[in-house]
N, C-alpha and C positions, 0 to 999 in steps of 0.2 A: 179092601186094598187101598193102598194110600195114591194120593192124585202124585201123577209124576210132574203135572208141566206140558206131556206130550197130546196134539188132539189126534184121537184115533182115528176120527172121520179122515180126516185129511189124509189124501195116499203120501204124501211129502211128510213120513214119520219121521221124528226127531227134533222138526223145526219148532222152536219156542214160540208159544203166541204172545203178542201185545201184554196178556193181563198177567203174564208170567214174570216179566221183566223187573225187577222192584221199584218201587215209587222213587224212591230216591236216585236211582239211575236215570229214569223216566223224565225224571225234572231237569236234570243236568242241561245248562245250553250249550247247543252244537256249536264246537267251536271251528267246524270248519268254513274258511273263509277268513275265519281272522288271522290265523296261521300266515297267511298270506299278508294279512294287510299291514300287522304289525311292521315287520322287518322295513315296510317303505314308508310307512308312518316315523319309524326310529332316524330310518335316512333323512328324511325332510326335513326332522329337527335338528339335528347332528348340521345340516348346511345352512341351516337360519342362522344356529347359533356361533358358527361360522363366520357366517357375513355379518351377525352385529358387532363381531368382537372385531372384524377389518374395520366397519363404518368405526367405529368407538375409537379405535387407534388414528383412523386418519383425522377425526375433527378432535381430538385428546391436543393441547397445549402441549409445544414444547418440554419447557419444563419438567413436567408430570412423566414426559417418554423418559427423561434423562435419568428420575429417578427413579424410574421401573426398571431401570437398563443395568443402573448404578448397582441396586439390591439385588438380581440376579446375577451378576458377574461375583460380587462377594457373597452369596454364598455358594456358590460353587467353586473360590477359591477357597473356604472353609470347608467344605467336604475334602476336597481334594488335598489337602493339609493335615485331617486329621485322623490321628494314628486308627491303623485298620485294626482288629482282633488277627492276632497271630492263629494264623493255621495249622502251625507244626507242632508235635507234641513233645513233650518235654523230652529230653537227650540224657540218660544218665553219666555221668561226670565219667573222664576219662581217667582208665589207673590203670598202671602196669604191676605185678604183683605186689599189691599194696602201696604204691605210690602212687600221687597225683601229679599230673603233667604242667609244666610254669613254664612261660616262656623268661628268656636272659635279660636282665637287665640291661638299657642304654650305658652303653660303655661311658656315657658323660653324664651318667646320674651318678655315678658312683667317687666316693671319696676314701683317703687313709685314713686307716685310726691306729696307723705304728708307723715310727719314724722313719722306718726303711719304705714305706710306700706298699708294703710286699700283702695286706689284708685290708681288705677296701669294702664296705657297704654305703647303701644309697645314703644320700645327705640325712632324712631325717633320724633314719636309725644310727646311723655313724654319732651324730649330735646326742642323742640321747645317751648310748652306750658310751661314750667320755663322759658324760655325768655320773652314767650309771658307775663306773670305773673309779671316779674323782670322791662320790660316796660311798662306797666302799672302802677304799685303802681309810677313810675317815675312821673303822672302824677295825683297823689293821689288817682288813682283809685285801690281796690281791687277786681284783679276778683279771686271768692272761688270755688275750686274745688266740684261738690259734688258728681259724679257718674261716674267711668272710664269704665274700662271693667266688663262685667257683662257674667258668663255663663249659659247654658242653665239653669241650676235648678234656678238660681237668675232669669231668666226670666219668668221661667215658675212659682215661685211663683206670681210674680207679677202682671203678667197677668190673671191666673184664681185663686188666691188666693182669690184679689181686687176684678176682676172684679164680683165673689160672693158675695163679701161681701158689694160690690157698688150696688148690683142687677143690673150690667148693662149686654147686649145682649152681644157676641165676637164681631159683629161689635163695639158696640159704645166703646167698652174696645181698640179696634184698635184704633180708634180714637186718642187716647193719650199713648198707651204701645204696642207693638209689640207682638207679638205672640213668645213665645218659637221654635230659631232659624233661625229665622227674623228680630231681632234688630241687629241696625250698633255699638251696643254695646258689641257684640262678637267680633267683628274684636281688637278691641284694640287702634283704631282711633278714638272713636268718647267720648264726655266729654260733661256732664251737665254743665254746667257754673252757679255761680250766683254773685252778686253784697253784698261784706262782709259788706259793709257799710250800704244796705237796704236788710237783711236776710228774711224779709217779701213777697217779693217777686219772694224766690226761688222759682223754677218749676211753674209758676204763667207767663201766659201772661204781667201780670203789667212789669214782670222785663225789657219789652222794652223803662220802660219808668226812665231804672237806666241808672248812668253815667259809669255802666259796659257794656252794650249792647252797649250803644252809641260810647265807646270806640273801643270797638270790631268789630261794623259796618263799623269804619273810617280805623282801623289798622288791623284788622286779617290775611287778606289775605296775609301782607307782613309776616305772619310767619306760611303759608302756610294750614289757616282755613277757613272754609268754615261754613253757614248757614244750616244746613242741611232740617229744612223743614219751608221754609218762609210762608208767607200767600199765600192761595190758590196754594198751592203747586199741581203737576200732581197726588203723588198718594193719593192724598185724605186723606193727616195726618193732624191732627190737628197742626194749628200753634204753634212752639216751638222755643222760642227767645233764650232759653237756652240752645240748645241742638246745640251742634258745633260738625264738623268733620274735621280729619288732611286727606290734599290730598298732600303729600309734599316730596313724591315719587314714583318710580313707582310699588312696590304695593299695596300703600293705593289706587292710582291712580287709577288702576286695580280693584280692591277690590268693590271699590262704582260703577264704569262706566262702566265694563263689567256686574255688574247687572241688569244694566239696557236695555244692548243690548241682543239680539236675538242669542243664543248660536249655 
Protein backbone atom coordinates (compact mmCIF):
# COMPACT_ATOMS: atom_id res chain seq x y z
CA UNK A 1 0.00 0.00 0.00
CA UNK A 2 1.21 3.28 -0.91
CA UNK A 3 2.30 5.85 2.10
CA UNK A 4 -0.44 8.44 2.36
CA UNK A 5 1.26 11.14 4.44
CA UNK A 6 -1.06 10.18 7.35
CA UNK A 7 0.65 8.75 10.84
CA UNK A 8 -1.48 6.01 12.19
CA UNK A 9 -0.10 6.08 15.46
CA UNK A 10 -1.45 9.20 16.06
CA UNK A 11 -5.25 9.25 17.20
CA UNK A 12 -5.44 12.96 15.49
CA UNK A 13 -5.83 10.95 11.94
CA UNK A 14 -5.60 13.12 9.04
CA UNK A 15 -3.05 15.54 10.49
CA UNK A 16 0.03 16.12 8.10
CA UNK A 17 3.48 15.44 9.71
CA UNK A 18 6.48 17.89 9.39
CA UNK A 19 8.28 15.47 6.84
CA UNK A 20 5.11 15.47 4.67
CA UNK A 21 5.24 19.04 4.01
CA UNK A 22 7.57 19.65 0.67
CA UNK A 23 11.02 21.03 1.04
CA UNK A 24 10.25 23.90 -0.88
CA UNK A 25 7.20 25.03 1.12
CA UNK A 26 9.35 24.30 4.33
CA UNK A 27 11.97 26.87 3.28
CA UNK A 28 9.65 29.51 2.54
CA UNK A 29 10.15 32.70 5.27
CA UNK A 30 7.40 33.35 7.37
CA UNK A 31 6.20 36.41 6.35
CA UNK A 32 4.10 37.12 9.22
CA UNK A 33 5.11 40.23 10.83
CA UNK A 34 6.33 41.93 8.02
CA UNK A 35 2.79 42.31 6.72
CA UNK A 36 2.64 44.62 9.42
CA UNK A 37 5.74 46.36 9.20
CA UNK A 38 5.77 47.21 5.66
CA UNK A 39 2.75 49.54 5.58
CA UNK A 40 4.55 51.78 8.43
CA UNK A 41 7.86 51.44 6.97
CA UNK A 42 6.07 52.86 3.38
CA UNK A 43 4.50 55.63 5.84
CA UNK A 44 7.76 56.87 7.29
CA UNK A 45 9.22 57.36 3.90
CA UNK A 46 6.28 58.83 2.22
CA UNK A 47 6.85 61.84 5.37
CA UNK A 48 10.65 62.19 4.99
CA UNK A 49 10.19 62.52 1.54
CA UNK A 50 7.76 65.04 2.48
CA UNK A 51 9.64 67.09 4.70
CA UNK A 52 12.73 67.09 2.40
CA UNK A 53 10.83 68.38 -0.67
CA UNK A 54 9.26 71.47 2.18
CA UNK A 55 13.11 71.85 3.58
CA UNK A 56 14.19 71.98 -0.41
CA UNK A 57 11.51 74.58 -1.26
CA UNK A 58 12.04 76.84 1.70
CA UNK A 59 16.02 77.21 1.32
CA UNK A 60 15.57 76.93 -2.93
CA UNK A 61 16.45 80.72 -4.35
CA UNK A 62 13.94 82.85 -5.53
CA UNK A 63 14.44 82.63 -8.69
CA UNK A 64 14.43 78.88 -9.37
CA UNK A 65 10.68 79.01 -7.27
CA UNK A 66 9.62 81.52 -10.17
CA UNK A 67 10.65 79.23 -12.72
CA UNK A 68 9.19 76.23 -11.32
CA UNK A 69 6.04 78.22 -10.99
CA UNK A 70 6.42 79.76 -14.49
CA UNK A 71 6.65 75.83 -16.27
CA UNK A 72 3.63 74.55 -14.36
CA UNK A 73 1.12 77.23 -15.08
CA UNK A 74 2.23 76.75 -18.88
CA UNK A 75 1.72 73.53 -19.18
CA UNK A 76 -1.33 73.27 -17.73
CA UNK A 77 -2.45 76.16 -20.03
CA UNK A 78 -1.32 73.87 -22.74
CA UNK A 79 -3.34 70.99 -21.78
CA UNK A 80 -6.14 72.94 -21.13
CA UNK A 81 -6.04 74.41 -24.77
CA UNK A 82 -5.50 71.30 -26.50
CA UNK A 83 -8.00 69.89 -28.62
CA UNK A 84 -9.62 66.77 -26.78
CA UNK A 85 -10.43 63.49 -29.02
CA UNK A 86 -14.11 63.71 -29.93
CA UNK A 87 -16.28 61.41 -28.12
CA UNK A 88 -19.36 61.33 -30.43
CA UNK A 89 -19.62 59.05 -33.23
CA UNK A 90 -19.98 60.09 -36.50
CA UNK A 91 -23.77 61.35 -37.50
CA UNK A 92 -24.79 60.35 -40.99
CA UNK A 93 -25.51 63.26 -43.25
CA UNK A 94 -29.11 64.66 -43.16
CA UNK A 95 -31.51 64.04 -46.30
CA UNK A 96 -34.92 64.18 -46.92
CA UNK A 97 -35.99 61.94 -49.81
CA UNK A 98 -32.86 62.20 -51.53
CA UNK A 99 -31.90 65.61 -50.69
CA UNK A 100 -29.45 67.25 -48.66
CA UNK A 101 -30.33 69.93 -46.12
CA UNK A 102 -28.28 73.67 -46.71
CA UNK A 103 -28.85 76.32 -44.76
CA UNK A 104 -29.97 80.19 -46.92
CA UNK A 105 -27.54 82.18 -47.99
CA UNK A 106 -26.84 85.86 -46.10
CA UNK A 107 -29.06 88.01 -47.96
CA UNK A 108 -25.76 90.36 -48.22
CA UNK A 109 -23.58 87.73 -49.78
CA UNK A 110 -25.65 87.67 -52.60
CA UNK A 111 -25.41 89.81 -55.98
CA UNK A 112 -27.46 90.17 -59.69
CA UNK A 113 -26.34 88.70 -62.72
CA UNK A 114 -29.65 90.23 -64.78
CA UNK A 115 -30.30 93.62 -65.11
CA UNK A 116 -33.55 93.57 -63.48
CA UNK A 117 -31.95 92.50 -60.09
CA UNK A 118 -34.69 89.61 -60.29
CA UNK A 119 -31.69 86.24 -60.25
CA UNK A 120 -28.96 86.82 -57.62
CA UNK A 121 -25.97 84.29 -56.57
CA UNK A 122 -23.18 84.89 -54.01
CA UNK A 123 -20.30 87.14 -55.22
CA UNK A 124 -18.00 84.48 -56.38
CA UNK A 125 -20.18 82.39 -58.31
CA UNK A 126 -22.08 85.36 -59.79
CA UNK A 127 -18.42 86.67 -60.91
CA UNK A 128 -17.46 83.71 -62.55
CA UNK A 129 -20.88 82.76 -64.38
CA UNK A 130 -20.42 86.47 -66.27
CA UNK A 131 -17.42 85.12 -67.50
CA UNK A 132 -18.68 81.97 -67.92
CA UNK A 133 -21.58 83.78 -70.01
CA UNK A 134 -19.12 86.59 -71.73
CA UNK A 135 -17.17 83.06 -73.07
CA UNK A 136 -19.80 81.59 -74.32
CA UNK A 137 -21.76 83.93 -76.45
CA UNK A 138 -17.74 84.22 -77.75
CA UNK A 139 -18.71 81.24 -79.32
CA UNK A 140 -22.23 82.13 -80.40
CA UNK A 141 -23.57 80.21 -77.79
CA UNK A 142 -26.31 81.91 -75.25
CA UNK A 143 -26.39 80.53 -72.08
CA UNK A 144 -29.76 82.29 -70.21
CA UNK A 145 -29.84 82.62 -66.63
CA UNK A 146 -33.19 81.35 -65.33
CA UNK A 147 -33.26 80.56 -61.61
CA UNK A 148 -30.39 81.79 -58.89
CA UNK A 149 -30.85 81.67 -55.28
CA UNK A 150 -34.20 80.82 -54.08
CA UNK A 151 -35.27 80.91 -50.24
CA UNK A 152 -37.18 78.86 -48.24
CA UNK A 153 -40.81 80.26 -48.90
CA UNK A 154 -39.84 80.23 -52.86
CA UNK A 155 -39.21 76.72 -52.14
CA UNK A 156 -41.64 75.68 -50.28
CA UNK A 157 -44.14 77.15 -52.67
CA UNK A 158 -42.75 75.16 -55.27
CA UNK A 159 -42.62 72.19 -53.87
CA UNK A 160 -46.06 71.69 -52.30
CA UNK A 161 -47.75 74.32 -54.10
CA UNK A 162 -46.99 72.13 -57.56
CA UNK A 163 -46.69 69.31 -56.21
CA UNK A 164 -50.92 69.87 -55.34
CA UNK A 165 -51.62 70.84 -58.02
CA UNK A 166 -49.57 68.19 -60.14
CA UNK A 167 -51.50 65.55 -57.87
CA UNK A 168 -48.11 64.18 -57.38
CA UNK A 169 -47.06 62.08 -53.96
CA UNK A 170 -43.76 64.17 -51.98
CA UNK A 171 -41.81 61.42 -53.30
CA UNK A 172 -42.50 61.86 -56.98
CA UNK A 173 -42.39 65.95 -56.31
CA UNK A 174 -38.69 65.10 -54.99
CA UNK A 175 -37.98 63.73 -57.93
CA UNK A 176 -37.64 67.12 -59.80
CA UNK A 177 -37.94 69.97 -56.76
CA UNK A 178 -36.47 69.58 -53.45
CA UNK A 179 -38.20 70.03 -50.46
CA UNK A 180 -38.30 73.45 -48.46
CA UNK A 181 -34.67 73.59 -47.04
CA UNK A 182 -33.03 71.03 -49.06
CA UNK A 183 -32.48 72.64 -52.48
CA UNK A 184 -28.70 73.64 -53.39
CA UNK A 185 -30.63 76.73 -54.39
CA UNK A 186 -30.44 78.28 -50.93
CA UNK A 187 -26.74 78.19 -50.78
CA UNK A 188 -26.34 80.92 -53.44
CA UNK A 189 -24.21 78.45 -55.71
CA UNK A 190 -26.18 76.69 -57.77
CA UNK A 191 -28.20 78.26 -61.21
CA UNK A 192 -30.65 76.81 -63.69
CA UNK A 193 -29.11 77.39 -66.96
CA UNK A 194 -30.92 77.30 -70.32
CA UNK A 195 -30.06 77.63 -74.09
CA UNK A 196 -31.38 81.57 -75.33
CA UNK A 197 -31.23 80.39 -78.71
CA UNK A 198 -33.82 77.08 -78.05
CA UNK A 199 -36.12 78.64 -75.05
CA UNK A 200 -38.17 75.53 -75.60
CA UNK A 201 -36.16 73.60 -73.97
CA UNK A 202 -35.83 75.24 -70.73
CA UNK A 203 -36.02 73.00 -67.55
CA UNK A 204 -36.78 70.05 -69.99
CA UNK A 205 -34.28 67.04 -70.28
CA UNK A 206 -34.36 68.00 -74.33
CA UNK A 207 -31.95 71.04 -73.23
CA UNK A 208 -28.94 68.27 -73.32
CA UNK A 209 -29.51 68.17 -76.72
CA UNK A 210 -28.68 72.51 -77.08
CA UNK A 211 -25.36 73.73 -78.14
CA UNK A 212 -25.76 75.40 -74.54
CA UNK A 213 -25.25 72.15 -72.47
CA UNK A 214 -22.74 70.93 -74.99
CA UNK A 215 -20.83 74.02 -74.24
CA UNK A 216 -20.99 73.82 -70.87
CA UNK A 217 -20.17 70.04 -70.77
CA UNK A 218 -16.60 70.81 -72.74
CA UNK A 219 -15.99 74.26 -70.59
CA UNK A 220 -17.65 74.72 -67.17
CA UNK A 221 -15.30 73.26 -65.03
CA UNK A 222 -12.65 75.72 -66.28
CA UNK A 223 -14.85 78.31 -64.49
CA UNK A 224 -15.36 76.42 -61.60
CA UNK A 225 -19.04 74.45 -62.33
CA UNK A 226 -20.13 71.50 -61.95
CA UNK A 227 -23.30 69.20 -63.08
CA UNK A 228 -25.04 68.77 -60.26
CA UNK A 229 -27.32 65.84 -60.85
CA UNK A 230 -26.30 63.87 -63.92
CA UNK A 231 -28.05 60.59 -65.00
CA UNK A 232 -28.52 58.14 -62.39
CA UNK A 233 -27.04 60.14 -60.07
CA UNK A 234 -26.63 58.46 -56.00
CA UNK A 235 -29.37 60.37 -54.55
CA UNK A 236 -32.11 59.35 -56.58
CA UNK A 237 -32.97 63.09 -58.38
CA UNK A 238 -34.11 63.08 -61.40
CA UNK A 239 -31.87 64.02 -64.21
CA UNK A 240 -31.17 67.90 -64.68
CA UNK A 241 -29.05 69.00 -67.55
CA UNK A 242 -29.79 72.49 -66.38
CA UNK A 243 -29.18 72.74 -63.13
CA UNK A 244 -25.42 73.61 -62.42
CA UNK A 245 -23.46 74.46 -59.24
CA UNK A 246 -20.26 76.86 -58.35
CA UNK A 247 -17.70 74.68 -56.39
CA UNK A 248 -14.83 77.29 -56.93
CA UNK A 249 -14.00 77.99 -53.30
CA UNK A 250 -13.64 76.81 -50.21
CA UNK A 251 -16.96 77.36 -48.97
CA UNK A 252 -19.08 76.46 -51.84
CA UNK A 253 -16.57 73.48 -51.59
CA UNK A 254 -17.59 72.79 -48.20
CA UNK A 255 -21.21 73.67 -48.60
CA UNK A 256 -22.03 70.78 -51.37
CA UNK A 257 -19.18 67.98 -49.90
CA UNK A 258 -19.43 68.07 -46.31
CA UNK A 259 -23.25 67.34 -47.15
CA UNK A 260 -22.64 64.65 -48.18
CA UNK A 261 -20.08 63.21 -45.49
CA UNK A 262 -20.96 61.86 -41.97
CA UNK A 263 -20.98 64.73 -39.49
Amino acid sequence: MAETGVDLANPRQGRLKTDDIPVALRQLPSTKGQQMQFPWLAMVAGFGSIALVGMAWVVMPSQFKEMIITHLNSTAIQSAQSPQPSTISSMPPVRLLGHYKYKEAPLDSLVPIVADGSIKLRQAAAVRFQEMMAAALDSNVVLEPLSGFRSRADQQYLFFHVKAERGQTPSERAGVSAPPGYSEHHTGYAIDIGDGNVPATNLSPDFENTAAFKWLTENAAHYSYELSFPKNNPQGVSYEPWHWRFVGDSDSLETFYTARSPQ
